[in-house]
TORKOL-4160 file (C-alpha; in steps of 0.2 Angstrom, whole numbers, padded with zeros to 4 digits, m for minus):
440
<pt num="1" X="1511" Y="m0024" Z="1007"/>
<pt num="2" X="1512" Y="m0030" Z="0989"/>
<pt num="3" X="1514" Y="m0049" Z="0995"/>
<pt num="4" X="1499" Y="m0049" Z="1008"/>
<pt num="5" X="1488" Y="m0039" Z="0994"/>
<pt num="6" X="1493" Y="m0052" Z="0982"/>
<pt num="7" X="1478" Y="m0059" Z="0973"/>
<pt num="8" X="1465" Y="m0048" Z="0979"/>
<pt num="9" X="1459" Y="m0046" Z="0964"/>
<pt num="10" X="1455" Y="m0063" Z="0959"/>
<pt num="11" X="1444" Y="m0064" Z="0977"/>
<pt num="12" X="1434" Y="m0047" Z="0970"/>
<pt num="13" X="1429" Y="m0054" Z="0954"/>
<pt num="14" X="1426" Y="m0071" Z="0959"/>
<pt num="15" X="1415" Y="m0064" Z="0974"/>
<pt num="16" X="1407" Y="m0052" Z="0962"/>
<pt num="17" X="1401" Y="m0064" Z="0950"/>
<pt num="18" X="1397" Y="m0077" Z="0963"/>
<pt num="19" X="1385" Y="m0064" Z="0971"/>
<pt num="20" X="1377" Y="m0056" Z="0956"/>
<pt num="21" X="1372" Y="m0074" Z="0952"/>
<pt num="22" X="1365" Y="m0079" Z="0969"/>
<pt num="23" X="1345" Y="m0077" Z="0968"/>
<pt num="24" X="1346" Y="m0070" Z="0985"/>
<pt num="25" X="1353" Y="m0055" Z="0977"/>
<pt num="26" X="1344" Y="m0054" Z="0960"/>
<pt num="27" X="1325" Y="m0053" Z="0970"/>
<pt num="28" X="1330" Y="m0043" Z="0981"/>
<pt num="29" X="1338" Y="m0030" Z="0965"/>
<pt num="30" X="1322" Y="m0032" Z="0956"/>
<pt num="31" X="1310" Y="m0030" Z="0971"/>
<pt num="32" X="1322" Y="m0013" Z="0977"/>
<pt num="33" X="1320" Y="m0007" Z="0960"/>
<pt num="34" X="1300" Y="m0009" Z="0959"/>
<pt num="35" X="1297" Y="m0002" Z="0975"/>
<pt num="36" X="1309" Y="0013" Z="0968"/>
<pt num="37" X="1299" Y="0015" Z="0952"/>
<pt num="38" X="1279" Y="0016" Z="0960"/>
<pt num="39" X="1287" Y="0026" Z="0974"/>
<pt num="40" X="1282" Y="0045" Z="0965"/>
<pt num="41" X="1266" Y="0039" Z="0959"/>
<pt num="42" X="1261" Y="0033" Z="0973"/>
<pt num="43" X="1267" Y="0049" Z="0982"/>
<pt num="44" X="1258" Y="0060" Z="0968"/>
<pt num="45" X="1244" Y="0052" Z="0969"/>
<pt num="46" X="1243" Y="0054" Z="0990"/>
<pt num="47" X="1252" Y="0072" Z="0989"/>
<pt num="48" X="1240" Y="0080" Z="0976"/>
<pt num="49" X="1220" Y="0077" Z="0972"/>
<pt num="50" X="1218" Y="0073" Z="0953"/>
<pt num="51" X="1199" Y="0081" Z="0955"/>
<pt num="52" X="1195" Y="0096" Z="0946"/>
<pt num="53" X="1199" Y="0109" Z="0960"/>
<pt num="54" X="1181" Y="0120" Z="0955"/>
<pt num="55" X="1173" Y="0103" Z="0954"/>
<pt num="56" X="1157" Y="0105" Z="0968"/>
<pt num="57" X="1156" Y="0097" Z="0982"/>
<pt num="58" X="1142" Y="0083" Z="0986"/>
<pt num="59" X="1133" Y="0094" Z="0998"/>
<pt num="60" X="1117" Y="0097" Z="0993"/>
<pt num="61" X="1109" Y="0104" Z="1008"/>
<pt num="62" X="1117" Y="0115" Z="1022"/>
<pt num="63" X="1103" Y="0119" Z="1037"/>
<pt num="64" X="1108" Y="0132" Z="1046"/>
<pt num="65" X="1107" Y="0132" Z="1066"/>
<pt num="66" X="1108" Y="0149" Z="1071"/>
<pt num="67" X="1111" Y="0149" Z="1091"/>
<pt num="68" X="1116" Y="0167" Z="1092"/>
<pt num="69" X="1106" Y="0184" Z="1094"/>
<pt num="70" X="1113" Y="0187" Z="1076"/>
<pt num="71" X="1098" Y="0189" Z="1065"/>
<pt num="72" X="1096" Y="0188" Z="1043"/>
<pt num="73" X="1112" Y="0176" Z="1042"/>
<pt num="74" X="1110" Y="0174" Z="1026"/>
<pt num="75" X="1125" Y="0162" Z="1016"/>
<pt num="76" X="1115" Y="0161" Z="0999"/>
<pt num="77" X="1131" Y="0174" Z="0994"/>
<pt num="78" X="1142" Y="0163" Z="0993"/>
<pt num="79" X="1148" Y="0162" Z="0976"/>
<pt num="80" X="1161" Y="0150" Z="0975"/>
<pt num="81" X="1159" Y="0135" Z="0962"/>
<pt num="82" X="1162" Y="0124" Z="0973"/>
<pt num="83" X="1143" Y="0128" Z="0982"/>
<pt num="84" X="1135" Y="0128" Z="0964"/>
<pt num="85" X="1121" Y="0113" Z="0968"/>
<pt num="86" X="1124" Y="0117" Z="0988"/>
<pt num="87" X="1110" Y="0125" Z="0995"/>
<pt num="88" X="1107" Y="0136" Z="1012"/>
<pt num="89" X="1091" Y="0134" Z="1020"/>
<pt num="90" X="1087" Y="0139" Z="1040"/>
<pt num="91" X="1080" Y="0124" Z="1050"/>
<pt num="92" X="1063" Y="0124" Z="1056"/>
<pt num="93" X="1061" Y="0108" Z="1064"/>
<pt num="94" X="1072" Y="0102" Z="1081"/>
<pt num="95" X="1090" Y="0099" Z="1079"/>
<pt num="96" X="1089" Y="0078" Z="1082"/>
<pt num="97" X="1074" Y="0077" Z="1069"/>
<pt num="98" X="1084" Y="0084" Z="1055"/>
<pt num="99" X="1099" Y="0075" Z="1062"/>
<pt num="100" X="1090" Y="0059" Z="1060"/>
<pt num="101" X="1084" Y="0061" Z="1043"/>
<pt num="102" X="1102" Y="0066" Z="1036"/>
<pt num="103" X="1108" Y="0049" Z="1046"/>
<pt num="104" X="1095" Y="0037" Z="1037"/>
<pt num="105" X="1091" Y="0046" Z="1021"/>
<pt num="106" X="1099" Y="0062" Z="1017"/>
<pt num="107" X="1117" Y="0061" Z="1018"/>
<pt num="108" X="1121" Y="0073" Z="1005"/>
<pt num="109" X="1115" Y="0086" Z="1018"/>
<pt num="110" X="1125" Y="0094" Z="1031"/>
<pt num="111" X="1118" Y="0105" Z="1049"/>
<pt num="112" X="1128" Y="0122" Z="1052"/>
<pt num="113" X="1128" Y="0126" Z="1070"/>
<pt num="114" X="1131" Y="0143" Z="1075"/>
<pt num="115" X="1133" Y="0147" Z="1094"/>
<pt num="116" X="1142" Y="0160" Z="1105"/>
<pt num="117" X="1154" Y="0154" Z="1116"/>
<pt num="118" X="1166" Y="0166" Z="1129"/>
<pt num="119" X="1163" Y="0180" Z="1116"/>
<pt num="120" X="1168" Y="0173" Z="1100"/>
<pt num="121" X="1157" Y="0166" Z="1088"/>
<pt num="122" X="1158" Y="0145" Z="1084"/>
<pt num="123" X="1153" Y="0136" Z="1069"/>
<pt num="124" X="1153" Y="0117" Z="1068"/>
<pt num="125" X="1147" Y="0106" Z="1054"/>
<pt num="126" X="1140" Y="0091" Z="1056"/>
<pt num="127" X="1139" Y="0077" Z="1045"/>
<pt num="128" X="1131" Y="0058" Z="1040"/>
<pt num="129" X="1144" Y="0044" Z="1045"/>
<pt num="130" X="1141" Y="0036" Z="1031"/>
<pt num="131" X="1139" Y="0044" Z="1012"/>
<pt num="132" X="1146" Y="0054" Z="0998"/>
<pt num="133" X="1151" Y="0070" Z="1011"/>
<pt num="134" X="1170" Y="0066" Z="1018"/>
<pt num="135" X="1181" Y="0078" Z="1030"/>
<pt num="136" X="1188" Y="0085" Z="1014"/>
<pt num="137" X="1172" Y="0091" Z="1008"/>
<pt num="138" X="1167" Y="0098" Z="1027"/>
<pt num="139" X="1183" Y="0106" Z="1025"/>
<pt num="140" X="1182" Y="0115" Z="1011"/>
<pt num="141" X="1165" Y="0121" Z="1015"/>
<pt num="142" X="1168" Y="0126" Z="1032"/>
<pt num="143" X="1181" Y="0138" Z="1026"/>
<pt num="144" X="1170" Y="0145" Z="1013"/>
<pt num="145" X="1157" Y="0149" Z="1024"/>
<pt num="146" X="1168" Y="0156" Z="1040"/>
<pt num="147" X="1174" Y="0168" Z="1025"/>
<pt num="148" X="1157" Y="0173" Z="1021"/>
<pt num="149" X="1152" Y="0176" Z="1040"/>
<pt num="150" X="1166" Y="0188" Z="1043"/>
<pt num="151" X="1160" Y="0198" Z="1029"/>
<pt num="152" X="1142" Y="0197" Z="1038"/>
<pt num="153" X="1149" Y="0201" Z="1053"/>
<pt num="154" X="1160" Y="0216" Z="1046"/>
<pt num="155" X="1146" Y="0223" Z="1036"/>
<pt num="156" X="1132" Y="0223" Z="1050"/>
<pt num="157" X="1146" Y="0235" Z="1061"/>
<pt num="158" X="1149" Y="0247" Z="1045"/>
<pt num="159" X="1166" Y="0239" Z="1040"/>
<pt num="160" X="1168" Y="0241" Z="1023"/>
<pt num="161" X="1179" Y="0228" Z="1013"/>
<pt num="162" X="1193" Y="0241" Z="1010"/>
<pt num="163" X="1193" Y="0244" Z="1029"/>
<pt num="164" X="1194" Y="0225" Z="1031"/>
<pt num="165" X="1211" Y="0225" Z="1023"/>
<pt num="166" X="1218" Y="0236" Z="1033"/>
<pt num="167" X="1214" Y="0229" Z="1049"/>
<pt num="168" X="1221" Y="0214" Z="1039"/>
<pt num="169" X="1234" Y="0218" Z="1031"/>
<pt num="170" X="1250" Y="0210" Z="1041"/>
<pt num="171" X="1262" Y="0221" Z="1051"/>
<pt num="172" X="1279" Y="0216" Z="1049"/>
<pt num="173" X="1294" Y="0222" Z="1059"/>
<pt num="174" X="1315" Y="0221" Z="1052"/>
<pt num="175" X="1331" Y="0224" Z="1063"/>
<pt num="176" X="1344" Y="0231" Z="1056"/>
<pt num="177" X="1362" Y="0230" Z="1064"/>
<pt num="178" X="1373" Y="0246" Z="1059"/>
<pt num="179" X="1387" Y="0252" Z="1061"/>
<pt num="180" X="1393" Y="0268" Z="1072"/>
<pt num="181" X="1392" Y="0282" Z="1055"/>
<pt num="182" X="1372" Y="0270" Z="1053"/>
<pt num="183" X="1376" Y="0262" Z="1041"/>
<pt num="184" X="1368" Y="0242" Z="1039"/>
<pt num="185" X="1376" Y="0227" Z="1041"/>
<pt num="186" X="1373" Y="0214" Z="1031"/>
<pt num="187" X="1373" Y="0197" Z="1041"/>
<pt num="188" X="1377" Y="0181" Z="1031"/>
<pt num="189" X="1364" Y="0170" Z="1036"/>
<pt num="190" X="1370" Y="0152" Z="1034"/>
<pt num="191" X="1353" Y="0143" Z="1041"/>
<pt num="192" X="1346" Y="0129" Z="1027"/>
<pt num="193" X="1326" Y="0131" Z="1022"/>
<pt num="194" X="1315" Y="0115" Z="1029"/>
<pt num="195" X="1315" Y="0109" Z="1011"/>
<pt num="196" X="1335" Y="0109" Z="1012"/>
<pt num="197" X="1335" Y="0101" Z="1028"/>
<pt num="198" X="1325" Y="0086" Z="1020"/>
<pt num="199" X="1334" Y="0083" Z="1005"/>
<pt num="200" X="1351" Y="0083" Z="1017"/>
<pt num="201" X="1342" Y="0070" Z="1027"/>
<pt num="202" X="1339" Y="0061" Z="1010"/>
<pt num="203" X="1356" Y="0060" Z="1006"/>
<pt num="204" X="1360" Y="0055" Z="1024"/>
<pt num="205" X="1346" Y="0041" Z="1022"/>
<pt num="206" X="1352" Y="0034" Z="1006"/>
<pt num="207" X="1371" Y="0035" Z="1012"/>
<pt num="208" X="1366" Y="0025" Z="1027"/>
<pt num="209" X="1357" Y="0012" Z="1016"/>
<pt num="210" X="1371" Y="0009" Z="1005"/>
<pt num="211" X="1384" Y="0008" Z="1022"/>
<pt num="212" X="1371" Y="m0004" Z="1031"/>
<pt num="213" X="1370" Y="m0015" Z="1015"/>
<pt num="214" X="1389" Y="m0016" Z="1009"/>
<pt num="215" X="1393" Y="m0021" Z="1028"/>
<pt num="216" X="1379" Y="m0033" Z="1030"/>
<pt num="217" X="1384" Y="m0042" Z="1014"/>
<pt num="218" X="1402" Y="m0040" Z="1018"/>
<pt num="219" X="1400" Y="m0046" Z="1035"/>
<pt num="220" X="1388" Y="m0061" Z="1030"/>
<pt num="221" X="1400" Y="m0066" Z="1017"/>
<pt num="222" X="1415" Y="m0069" Z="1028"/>
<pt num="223" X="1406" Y="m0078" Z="1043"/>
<pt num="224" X="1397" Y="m0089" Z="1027"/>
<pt num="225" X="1416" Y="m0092" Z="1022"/>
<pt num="226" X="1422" Y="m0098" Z="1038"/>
<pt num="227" X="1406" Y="m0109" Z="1043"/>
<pt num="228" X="1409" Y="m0121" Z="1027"/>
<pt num="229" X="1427" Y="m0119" Z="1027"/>
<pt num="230" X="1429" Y="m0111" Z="1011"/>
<pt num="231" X="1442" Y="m0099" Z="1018"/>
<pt num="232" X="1454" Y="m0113" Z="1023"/>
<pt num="233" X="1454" Y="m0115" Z="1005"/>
<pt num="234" X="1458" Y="m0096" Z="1000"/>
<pt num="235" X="1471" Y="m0095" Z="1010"/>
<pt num="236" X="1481" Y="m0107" Z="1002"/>
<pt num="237" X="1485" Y="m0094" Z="0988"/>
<pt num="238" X="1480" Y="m0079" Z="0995"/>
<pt num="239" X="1484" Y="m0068" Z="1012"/>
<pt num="240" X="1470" Y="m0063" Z="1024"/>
<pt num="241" X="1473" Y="m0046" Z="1019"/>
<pt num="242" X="1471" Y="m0048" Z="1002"/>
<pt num="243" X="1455" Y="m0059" Z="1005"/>
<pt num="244" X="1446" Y="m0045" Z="1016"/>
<pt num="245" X="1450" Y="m0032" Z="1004"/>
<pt num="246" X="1444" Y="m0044" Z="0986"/>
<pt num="247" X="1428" Y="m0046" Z="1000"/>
<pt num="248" X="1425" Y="m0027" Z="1003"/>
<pt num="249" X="1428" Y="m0020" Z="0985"/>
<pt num="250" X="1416" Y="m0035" Z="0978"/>
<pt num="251" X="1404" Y="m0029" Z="0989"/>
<pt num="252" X="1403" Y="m0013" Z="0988"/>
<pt num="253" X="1403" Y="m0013" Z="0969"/>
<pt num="254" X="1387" Y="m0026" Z="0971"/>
<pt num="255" X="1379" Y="m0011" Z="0982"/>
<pt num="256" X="1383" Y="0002" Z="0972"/>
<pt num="257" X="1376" Y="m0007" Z="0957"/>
<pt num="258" X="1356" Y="m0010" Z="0968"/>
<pt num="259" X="1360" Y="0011" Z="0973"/>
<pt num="260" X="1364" Y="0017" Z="0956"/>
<pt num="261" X="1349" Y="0009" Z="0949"/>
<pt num="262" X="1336" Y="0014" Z="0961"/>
<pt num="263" X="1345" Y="0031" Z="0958"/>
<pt num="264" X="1339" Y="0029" Z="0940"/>
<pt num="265" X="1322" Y="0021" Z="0944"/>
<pt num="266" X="1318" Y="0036" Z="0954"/>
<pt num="267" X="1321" Y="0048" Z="0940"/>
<pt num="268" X="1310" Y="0037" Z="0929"/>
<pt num="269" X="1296" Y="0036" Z="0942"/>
<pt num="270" X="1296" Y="0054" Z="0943"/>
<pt num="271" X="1294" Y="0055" Z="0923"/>
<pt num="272" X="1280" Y="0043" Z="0926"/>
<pt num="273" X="1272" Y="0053" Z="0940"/>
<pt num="274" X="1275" Y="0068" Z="0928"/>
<pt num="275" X="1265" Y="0059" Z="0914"/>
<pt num="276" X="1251" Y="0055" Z="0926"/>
<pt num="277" X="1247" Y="0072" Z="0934"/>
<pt num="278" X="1236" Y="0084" Z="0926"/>
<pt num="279" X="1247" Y="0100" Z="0924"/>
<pt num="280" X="1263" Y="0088" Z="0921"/>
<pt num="281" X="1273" Y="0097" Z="0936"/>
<pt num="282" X="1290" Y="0087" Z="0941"/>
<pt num="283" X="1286" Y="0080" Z="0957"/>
<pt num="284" X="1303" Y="0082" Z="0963"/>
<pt num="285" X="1306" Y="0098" Z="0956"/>
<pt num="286" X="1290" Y="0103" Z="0969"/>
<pt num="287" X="1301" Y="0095" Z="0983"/>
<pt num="288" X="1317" Y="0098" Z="0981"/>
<pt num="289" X="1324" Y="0115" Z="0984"/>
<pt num="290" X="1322" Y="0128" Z="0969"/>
<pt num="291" X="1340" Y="0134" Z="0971"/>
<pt num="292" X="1347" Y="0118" Z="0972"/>
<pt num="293" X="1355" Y="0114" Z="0955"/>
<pt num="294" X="1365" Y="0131" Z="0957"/>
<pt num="295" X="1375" Y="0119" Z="0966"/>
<pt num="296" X="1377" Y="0106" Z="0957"/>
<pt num="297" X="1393" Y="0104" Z="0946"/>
<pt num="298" X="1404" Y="0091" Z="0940"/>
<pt num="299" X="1415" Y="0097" Z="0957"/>
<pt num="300" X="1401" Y="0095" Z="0968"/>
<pt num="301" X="1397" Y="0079" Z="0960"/>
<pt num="302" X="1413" Y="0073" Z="0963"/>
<pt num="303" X="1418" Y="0077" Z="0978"/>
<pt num="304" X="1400" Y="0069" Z="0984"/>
<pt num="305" X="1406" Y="0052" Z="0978"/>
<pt num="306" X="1422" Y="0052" Z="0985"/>
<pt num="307" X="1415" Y="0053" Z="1002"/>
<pt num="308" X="1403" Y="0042" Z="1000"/>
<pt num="309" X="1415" Y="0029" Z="0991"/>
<pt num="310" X="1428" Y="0032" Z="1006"/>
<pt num="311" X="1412" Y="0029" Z="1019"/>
<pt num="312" X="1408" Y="0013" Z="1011"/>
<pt num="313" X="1426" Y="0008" Z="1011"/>
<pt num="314" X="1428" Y="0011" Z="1029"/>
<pt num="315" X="1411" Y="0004" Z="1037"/>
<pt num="316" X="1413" Y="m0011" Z="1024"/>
<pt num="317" X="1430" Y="m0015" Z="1034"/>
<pt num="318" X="1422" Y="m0013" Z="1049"/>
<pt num="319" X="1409" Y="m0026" Z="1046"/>
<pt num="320" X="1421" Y="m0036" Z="1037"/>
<pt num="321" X="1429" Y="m0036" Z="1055"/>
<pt num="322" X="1416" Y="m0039" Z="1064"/>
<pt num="323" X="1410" Y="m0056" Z="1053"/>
<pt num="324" X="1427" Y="m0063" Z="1057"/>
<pt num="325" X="1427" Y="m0060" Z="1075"/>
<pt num="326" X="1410" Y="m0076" Z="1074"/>
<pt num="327" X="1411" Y="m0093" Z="1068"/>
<pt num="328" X="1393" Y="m0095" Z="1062"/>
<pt num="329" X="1378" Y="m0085" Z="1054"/>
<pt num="330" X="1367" Y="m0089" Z="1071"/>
<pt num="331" X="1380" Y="m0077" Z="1079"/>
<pt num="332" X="1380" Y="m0062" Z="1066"/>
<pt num="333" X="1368" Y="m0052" Z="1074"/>
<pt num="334" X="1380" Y="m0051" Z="1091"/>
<pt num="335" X="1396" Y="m0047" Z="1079"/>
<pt num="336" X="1388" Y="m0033" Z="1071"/>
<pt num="337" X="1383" Y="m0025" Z="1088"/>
<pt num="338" X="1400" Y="m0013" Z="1087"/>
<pt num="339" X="1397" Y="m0012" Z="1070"/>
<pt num="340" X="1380" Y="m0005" Z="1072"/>
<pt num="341" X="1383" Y="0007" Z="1085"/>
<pt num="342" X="1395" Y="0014" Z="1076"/>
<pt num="343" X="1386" Y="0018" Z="1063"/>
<pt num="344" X="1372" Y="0023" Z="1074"/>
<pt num="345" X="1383" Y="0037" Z="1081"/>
<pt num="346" X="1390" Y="0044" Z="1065"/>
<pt num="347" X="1371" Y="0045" Z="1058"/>
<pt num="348" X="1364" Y="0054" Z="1074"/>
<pt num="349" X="1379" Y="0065" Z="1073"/>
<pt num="350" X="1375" Y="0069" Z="1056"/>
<pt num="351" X="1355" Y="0071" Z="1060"/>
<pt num="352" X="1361" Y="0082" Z="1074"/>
<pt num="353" X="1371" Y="0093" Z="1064"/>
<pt num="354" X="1357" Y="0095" Z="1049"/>
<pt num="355" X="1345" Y="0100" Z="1064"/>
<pt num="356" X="1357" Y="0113" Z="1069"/>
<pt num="357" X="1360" Y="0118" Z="1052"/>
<pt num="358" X="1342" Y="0121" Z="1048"/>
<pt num="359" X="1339" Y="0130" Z="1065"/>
<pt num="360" X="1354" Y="0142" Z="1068"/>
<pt num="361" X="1366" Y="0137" Z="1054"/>
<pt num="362" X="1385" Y="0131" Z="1052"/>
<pt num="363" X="1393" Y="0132" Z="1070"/>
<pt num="364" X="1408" Y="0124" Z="1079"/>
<pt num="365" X="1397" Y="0106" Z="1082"/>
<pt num="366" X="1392" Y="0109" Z="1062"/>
<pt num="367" X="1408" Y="0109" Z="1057"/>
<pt num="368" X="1417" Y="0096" Z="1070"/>
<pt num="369" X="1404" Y="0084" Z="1060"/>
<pt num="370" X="1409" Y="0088" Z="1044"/>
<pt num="371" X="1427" Y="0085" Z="1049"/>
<pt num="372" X="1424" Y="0069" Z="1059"/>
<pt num="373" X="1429" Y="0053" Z="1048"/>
<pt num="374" X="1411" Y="0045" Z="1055"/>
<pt num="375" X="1397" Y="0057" Z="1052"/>
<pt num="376" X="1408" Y="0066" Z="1037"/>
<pt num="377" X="1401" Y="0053" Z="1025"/>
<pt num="378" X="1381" Y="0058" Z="1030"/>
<pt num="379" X="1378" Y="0075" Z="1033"/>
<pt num="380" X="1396" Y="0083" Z="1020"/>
<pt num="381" X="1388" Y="0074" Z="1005"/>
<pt num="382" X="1372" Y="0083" Z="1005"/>
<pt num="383" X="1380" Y="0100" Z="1014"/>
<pt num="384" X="1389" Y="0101" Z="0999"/>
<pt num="385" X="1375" Y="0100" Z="0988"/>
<pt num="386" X="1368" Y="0114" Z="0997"/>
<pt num="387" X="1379" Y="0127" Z="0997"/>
<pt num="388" X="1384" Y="0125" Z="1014"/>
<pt num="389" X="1403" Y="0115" Z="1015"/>
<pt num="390" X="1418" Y="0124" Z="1008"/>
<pt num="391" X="1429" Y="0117" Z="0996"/>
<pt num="392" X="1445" Y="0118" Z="1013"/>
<pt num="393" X="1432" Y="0109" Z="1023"/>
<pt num="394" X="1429" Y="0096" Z="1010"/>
<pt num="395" X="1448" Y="0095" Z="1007"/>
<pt num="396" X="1451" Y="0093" Z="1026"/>
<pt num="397" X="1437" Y="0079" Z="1027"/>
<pt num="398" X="1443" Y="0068" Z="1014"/>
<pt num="399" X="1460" Y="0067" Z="1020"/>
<pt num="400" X="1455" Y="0062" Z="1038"/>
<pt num="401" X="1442" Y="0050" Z="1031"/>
<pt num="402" X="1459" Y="0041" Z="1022"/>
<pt num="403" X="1469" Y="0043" Z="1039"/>
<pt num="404" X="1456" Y="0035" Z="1047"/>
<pt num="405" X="1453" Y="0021" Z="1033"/>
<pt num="406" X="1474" Y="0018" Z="1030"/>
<pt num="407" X="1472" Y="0017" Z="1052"/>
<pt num="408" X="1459" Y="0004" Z="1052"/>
<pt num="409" X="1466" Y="m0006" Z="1036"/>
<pt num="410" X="1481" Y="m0007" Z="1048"/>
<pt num="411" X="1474" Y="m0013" Z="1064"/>
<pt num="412" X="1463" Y="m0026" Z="1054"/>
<pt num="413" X="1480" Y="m0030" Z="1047"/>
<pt num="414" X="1487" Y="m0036" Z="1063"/>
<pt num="415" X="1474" Y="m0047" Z="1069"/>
<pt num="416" X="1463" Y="m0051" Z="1054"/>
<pt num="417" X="1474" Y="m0068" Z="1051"/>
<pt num="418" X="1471" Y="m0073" Z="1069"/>
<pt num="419" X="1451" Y="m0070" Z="1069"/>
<pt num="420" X="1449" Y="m0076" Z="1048"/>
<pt num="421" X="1453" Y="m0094" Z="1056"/>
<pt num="422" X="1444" Y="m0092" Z="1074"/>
<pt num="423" X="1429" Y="m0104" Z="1076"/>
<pt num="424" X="1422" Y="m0102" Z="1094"/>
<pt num="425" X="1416" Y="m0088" Z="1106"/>
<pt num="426" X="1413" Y="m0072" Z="1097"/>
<pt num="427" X="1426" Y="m0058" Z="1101"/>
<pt num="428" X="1425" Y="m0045" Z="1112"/>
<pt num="429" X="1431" Y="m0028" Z="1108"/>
<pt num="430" X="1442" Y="m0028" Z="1124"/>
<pt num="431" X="1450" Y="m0046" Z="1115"/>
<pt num="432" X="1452" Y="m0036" Z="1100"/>
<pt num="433" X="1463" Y="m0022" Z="1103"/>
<pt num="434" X="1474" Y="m0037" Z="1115"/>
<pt num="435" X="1476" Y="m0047" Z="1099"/>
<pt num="436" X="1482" Y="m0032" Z="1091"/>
<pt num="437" X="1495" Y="m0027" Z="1103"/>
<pt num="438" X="1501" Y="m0047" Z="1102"/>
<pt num="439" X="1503" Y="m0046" Z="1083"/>
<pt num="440" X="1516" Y="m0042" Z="1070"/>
């Protein structure tokens, strides 16, 4: 093994270097890490209104439309400062007059319609197509006033406000399993919150990325060597073996470079979007789960990594495979249809399991995808994070996740010096596992 790795690490640093001074790579890191940096701003700005929330809405006018046998609807109550310069008046005049003079020259007014319908009460707002008024204003109006009518409503049927609570108040029932002397049971509940269950689906989204570009830069690298012959000319001092594995490291420390720094542009974008908003709340601390750095540690951390690294070492191989089984980059995209699906099952697996997870909890399926060296390295990494993976679990995980690697490394072994050199057809899976059993 030590004569076929031989030199391996003269291929990763040459690679390395040779790719972090391509431009290709260089506009991409800069644009990646740009689009990272206004990402929270951006989202800050769309998430949260900057306006002053007891500023008052542009509505200067309401006319009120009363379609009902209610009588003295009177909304001039409303004390809200949001209505301070919006005034209630009752319409006199037909419905499509006033409606045409809002349309042309009043659109800072607004017509309240109140009907009965299949005994319950509607109220519909209508508005100018064009002018200061949006669907956010109508909104917020609409909800201050359908408050105010139920009060109306309540008081003309002798409800006082205190009886209005109690009619209100919400009736909440609890089961309690106990045992046969009655006493309780306390049930572990092992379900993850919604706000879990996307930060797991971050983790799986950004461990995907990093996969998908560490194989696709693995996998366009060794077709790139082999369409201008370059690799005739690396295997003169080096075996195949050691080429791939030069490849893969090389690329995955390129990858983890672009990762970690948009890892880093993210936490400065969230400083920034910190900075820019008005009560100078973290963005991701609104987000994230509140419990969530309770379990984080140094362990946690570590153990995170390793699954990832171990991830990127196995679907960089993969690729790495699947670029040598074409002869040109025209082809790629027909290699990497193994390599894709793949990766395709191991992330719907994961996706699966965080589905389950946030609706019933850990479960035989939940676990099998923890263990299984495809889907392990998406859903463990952010399971771990929350609470939800066991340090035996983890354990277990990592060692298959090598099995599996020190498996393929040796398959690849066998028939990686056949394909390094093959120009012509691109390989089939079912010529693969022939050219494997006809190996040494």
């Amino acid at each position: 093994m030590k004569n076929k790795l031989t030199g391996w690490k003269d291929v990763y640093s040459f690679t390395l270097v040779q790719l972090l001074k391509s431009k290709a790579y260089r506009i991409s890191f800069f644009i990646l890490v740009i689009l990272v940096l206004i990402s929270m701003p951006l989202v800050s700005m769309i998430m949260f209104d900057n306006e002053d929330e007891n500023a008052p809405i542009p509505v200067n006018k309401v006319y009120v439309y009363n379609d009902t046998s209610l009588s003295d609807l009177d909304f001039t109550g409303i004390t809200n400062p949001k209505l301070s310069e919006t005034k209630f008046e009752s319409m006199k005049e037909d419905y499509d007059t006033v409606a045409d003079r809002i349309t042309e020259k009043e659109n800072t007014s607004v017509i309240l319609t109140i009907s009965d319908e299949n005994d319950s009460y509607l109220l519909h707002l209508s508005m100018a197509k064009s002018g200061p008024v949006k669907q956010s204003h109508l909104q917020t109006l609409g909800d201050l006033i359908h408050f105010e009518f139920q009060q109306m409503n309540m008081s003309n049927v002798g409800i006082t406000n205190e009886q209005a609570l109690l009619l209100n108040s919400p009736v909440m029932s609890k089961v309690t399993l106990t045992d046969i002397n009655g006493n309780a049971i306390e049930e572990e509940l092992s379900a993850i919150s919604s706000s879990e269950y996307w930060f797991v689906y971050g983790i799986l989204f950004f461990v995907l990325m990093a996969t998908m570009l560490t194989g696709t830069q693995v996998a366009t690298s060794v077709v790139t060597d082999k369409s201008t012959r370059v690799v005739e000319f690396l295997l003169i001092n080096v075996k195949p073996l050691a080429l791939m594995v030069g490849k893969v490291f090389s690329m995955m420390t390129a990858a983890m470079i672009q990762m970690l720094s948009m890892v880093a542009a993210l936490f400065v974008s969230n400083k920034i979007s910190t900075a820019l908003t008005p009560e100078n709340d973290s963005l991701l601390s609104q987000l994230l789960p509140s419990d969530l750095f309770s379990n984080i540690n140094p362990l946690n951390l570590l153990l995170c990594i390793i699954l990832v690294f171990l991830g990127m070492i196995f679907y960089s191989v993969l690729a790495a495979l699947a670029g040598a089984t074409v002869s040109r980059l025209e082809e790629l995209n027909e290699g990497m249809t193994l390599f894709t699906l793949i990766s395709l099952v191991g992330v719907y697996m994961g996706l699966g399991a965080a589905n389950v997870l946030m609706g019933s909890g850990t479960n035989g399926y939940v676990t099998f995808t923890f263990l299984f060296p495809l889907s392990s390295p998406f859903i463990l990494p952010g399971a771990i994070l929350v609470g939800k993976a066991g340090f035996n679990i983890v354990f277990i995980a990592i060692v298959l996740e090598l099995a599996f690697i020190i498996l393929l490394f040796n398959f690849v072994a066998k028939i990686y010096e056949t394909l390094i050199l093959h120009n012509g057809n691109t390989i089939k899976v079912k010529q693969l596992f022939q050219l494997s059993k006809h190996s040494s």
